[in-house]
Backbone as a chain_set.jsonl record, in Angstrom:
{"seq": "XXXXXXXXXXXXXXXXXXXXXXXXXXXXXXXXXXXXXXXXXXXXXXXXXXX", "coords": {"N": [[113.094, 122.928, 37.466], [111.947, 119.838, 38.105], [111.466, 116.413, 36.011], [108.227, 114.746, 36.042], [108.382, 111.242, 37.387], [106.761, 109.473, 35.69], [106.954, 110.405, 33.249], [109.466, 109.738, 31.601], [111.4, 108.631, 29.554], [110.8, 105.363, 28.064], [112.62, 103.346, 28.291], [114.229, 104.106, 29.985], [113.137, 103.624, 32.297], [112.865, 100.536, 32.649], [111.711, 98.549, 33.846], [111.134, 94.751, 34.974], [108.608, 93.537, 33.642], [105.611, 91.61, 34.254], [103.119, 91.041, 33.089], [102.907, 88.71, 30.545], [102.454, 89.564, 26.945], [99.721, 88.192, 24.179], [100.926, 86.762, 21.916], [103.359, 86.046, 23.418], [102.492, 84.324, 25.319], [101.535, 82.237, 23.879], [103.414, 81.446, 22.907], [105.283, 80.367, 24.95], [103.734, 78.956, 25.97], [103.567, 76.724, 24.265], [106.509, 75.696, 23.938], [106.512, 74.869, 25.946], [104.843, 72.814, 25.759], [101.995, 73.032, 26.319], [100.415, 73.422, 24.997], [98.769, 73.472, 21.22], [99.726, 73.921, 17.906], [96.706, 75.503, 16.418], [94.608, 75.07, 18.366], [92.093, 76.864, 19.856], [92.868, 80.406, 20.54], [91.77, 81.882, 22.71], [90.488, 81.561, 26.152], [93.063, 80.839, 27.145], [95.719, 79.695, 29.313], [97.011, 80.87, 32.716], [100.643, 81.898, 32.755], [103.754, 82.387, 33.331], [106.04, 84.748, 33.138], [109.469, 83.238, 32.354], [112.107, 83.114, 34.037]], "CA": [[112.007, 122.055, 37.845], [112.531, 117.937, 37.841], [110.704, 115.879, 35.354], [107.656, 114.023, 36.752], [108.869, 110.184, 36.823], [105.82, 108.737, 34.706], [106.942, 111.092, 31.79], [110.693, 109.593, 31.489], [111.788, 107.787, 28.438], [110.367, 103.93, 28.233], [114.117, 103.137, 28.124], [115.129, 104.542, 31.608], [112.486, 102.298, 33.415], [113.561, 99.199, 32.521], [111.489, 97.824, 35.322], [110.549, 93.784, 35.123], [107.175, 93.109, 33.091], [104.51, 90.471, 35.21], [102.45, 90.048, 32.326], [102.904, 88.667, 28.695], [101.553, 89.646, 25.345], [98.979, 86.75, 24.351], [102.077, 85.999, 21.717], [104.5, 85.618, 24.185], [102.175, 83.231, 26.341], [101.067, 81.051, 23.391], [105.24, 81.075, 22.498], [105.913, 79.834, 26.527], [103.018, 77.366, 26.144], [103.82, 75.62, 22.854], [107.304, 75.56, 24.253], [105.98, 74.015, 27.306], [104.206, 71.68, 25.352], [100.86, 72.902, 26.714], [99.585, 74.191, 23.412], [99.31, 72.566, 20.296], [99.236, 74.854, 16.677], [95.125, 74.809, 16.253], [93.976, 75.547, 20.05], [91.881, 78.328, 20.398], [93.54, 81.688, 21.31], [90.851, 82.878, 24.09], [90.836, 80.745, 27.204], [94.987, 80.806, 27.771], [96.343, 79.046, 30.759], [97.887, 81.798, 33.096], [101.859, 81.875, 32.772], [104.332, 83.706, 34.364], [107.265, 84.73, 32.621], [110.27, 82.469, 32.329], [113.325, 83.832, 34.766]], "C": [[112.267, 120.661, 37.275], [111.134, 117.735, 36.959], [109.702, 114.92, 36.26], [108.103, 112.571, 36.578], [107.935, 109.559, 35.918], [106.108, 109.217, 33.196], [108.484, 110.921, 31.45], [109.859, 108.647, 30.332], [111.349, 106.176, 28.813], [111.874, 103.16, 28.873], [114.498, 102.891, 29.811], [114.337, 104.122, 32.607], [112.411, 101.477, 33.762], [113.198, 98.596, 33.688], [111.021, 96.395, 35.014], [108.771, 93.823, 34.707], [107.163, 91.629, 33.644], [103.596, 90.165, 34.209], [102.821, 90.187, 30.844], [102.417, 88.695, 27.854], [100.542, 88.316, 25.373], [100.149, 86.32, 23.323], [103.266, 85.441, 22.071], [104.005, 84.073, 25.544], [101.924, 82.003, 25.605], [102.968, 80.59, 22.714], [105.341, 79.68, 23.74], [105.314, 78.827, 26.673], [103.298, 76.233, 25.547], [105.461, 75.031, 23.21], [107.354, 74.4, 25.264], [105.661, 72.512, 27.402], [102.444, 71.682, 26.107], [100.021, 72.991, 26.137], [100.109, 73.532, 22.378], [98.99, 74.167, 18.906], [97.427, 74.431, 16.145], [94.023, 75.165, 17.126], [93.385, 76.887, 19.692], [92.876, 79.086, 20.999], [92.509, 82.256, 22.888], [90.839, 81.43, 24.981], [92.308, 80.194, 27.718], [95.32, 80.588, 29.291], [97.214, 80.63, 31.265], [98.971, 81.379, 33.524], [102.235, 82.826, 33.118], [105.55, 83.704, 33.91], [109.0, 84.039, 33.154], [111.724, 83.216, 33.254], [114.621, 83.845, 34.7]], "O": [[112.725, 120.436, 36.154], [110.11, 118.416, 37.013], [110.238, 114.309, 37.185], [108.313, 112.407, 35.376], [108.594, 108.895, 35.119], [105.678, 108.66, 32.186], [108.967, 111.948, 30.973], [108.722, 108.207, 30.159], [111.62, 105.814, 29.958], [111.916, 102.495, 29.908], [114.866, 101.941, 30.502], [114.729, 104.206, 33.771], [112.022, 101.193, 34.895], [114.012, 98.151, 34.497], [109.934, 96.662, 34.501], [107.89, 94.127, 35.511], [108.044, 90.768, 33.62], [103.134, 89.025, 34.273], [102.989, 91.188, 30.147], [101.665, 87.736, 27.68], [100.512, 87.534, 26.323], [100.627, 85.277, 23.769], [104.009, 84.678, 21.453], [104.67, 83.296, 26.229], [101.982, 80.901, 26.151], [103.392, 79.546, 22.219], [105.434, 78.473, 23.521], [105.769, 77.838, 27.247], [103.314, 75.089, 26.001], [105.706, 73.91, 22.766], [108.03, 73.373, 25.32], [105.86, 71.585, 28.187], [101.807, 70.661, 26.365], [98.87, 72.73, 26.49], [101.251, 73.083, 22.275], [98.234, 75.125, 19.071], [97.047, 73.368, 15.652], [92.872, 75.47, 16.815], [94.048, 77.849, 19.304], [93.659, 78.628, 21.832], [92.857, 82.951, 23.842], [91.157, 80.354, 24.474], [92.52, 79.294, 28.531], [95.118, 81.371, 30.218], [97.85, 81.346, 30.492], [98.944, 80.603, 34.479], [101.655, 83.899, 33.288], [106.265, 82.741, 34.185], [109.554, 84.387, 34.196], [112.265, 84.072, 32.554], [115.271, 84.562, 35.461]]}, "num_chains": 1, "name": "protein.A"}
């Protein structure tokens, strides 16, 4: 009997993540220059990971 695919190893899915941590968006912003160190965390511009 085959393994169901939802119950494979994290590893062996390796499929493209669409959305980022909130530390990975306030990284991409400050990078950006859209964010300064200070800014509120809640209200985050929606970004879309870098390609």
């Amino acid at each position: 009997m085959s393994q169901h695919r939802s119950l494979r190893a994290a590893s062996t899915l390796g499929g493209k993540r669409n959305v980022l941590k909130r530390f990975e968006r306030t990284e991409l912003l400050k990078k950006r220059g859209q964010r300064k160190d200070g800014d509120r965390i809640t209200g985050l511009r929606k970004t879309k990971p870098e390609a």
